[in-house]
C-alpha positions in Angstrom: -37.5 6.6 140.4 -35.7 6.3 143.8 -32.4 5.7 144.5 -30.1 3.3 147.1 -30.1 6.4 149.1 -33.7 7.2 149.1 -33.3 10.3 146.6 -36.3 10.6 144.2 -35.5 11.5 140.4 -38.4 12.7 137.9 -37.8 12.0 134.2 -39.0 15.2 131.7 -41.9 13.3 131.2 -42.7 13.5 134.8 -41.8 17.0 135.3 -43.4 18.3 132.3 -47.3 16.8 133.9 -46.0 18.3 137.2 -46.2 21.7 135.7 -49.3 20.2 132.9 -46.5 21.4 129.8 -44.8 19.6 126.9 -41.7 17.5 127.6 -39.8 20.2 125.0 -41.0 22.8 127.8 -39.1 21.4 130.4 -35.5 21.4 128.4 -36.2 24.2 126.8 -36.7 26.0 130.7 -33.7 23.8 131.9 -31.7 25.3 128.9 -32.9 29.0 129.0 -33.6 29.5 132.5 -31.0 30.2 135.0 -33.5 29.8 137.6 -35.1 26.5 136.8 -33.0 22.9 138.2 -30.8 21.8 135.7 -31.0 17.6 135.0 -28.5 15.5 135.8 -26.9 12.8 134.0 -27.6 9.7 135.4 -26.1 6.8 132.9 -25.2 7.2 129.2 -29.2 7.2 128.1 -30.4 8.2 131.5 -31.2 12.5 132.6 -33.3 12.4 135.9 -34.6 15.6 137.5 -33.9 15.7 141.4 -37.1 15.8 143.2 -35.5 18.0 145.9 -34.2 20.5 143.4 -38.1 20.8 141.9 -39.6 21.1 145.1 -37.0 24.3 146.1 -37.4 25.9 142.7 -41.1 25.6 143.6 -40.4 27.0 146.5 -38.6 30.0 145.4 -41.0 30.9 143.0 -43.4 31.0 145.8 -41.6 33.7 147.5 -41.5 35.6 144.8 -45.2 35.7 144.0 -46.1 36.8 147.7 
């Protein structure tokens, strides 16, 4: 899902293939973990993952394993 201002939002769904884990994975690591992107609410019914903020966490775990 894009934006009006071109930002790119991933539902759990999406984020849990992305890593190939369950949806309850991905709250469960956006509840427990300080280090992974927290959601944010988008509408009443509507919690959207920031691509950016996937792609940096990505990143930083990346730097850590080298």
């Amino acid at each position: 899902m894009t934006n009006e201002t071109g930002r790119t939002f991933l539902t759990a769904k999406q984020v849990a293939t992305r890593y190939d884990v369950g949806v309850a994975t991905i709250w469960r690591w956006s509840r427990d973990r300080d280090d992974f992107p927290k959601p944010m609410k988008l509408g009443p019914n509507c919690t959207r993952w920031r691509l950016a903020d996937i792609e940096a966490w990505e990143a930083s775990c990346e730097e850590v394993a080298q």
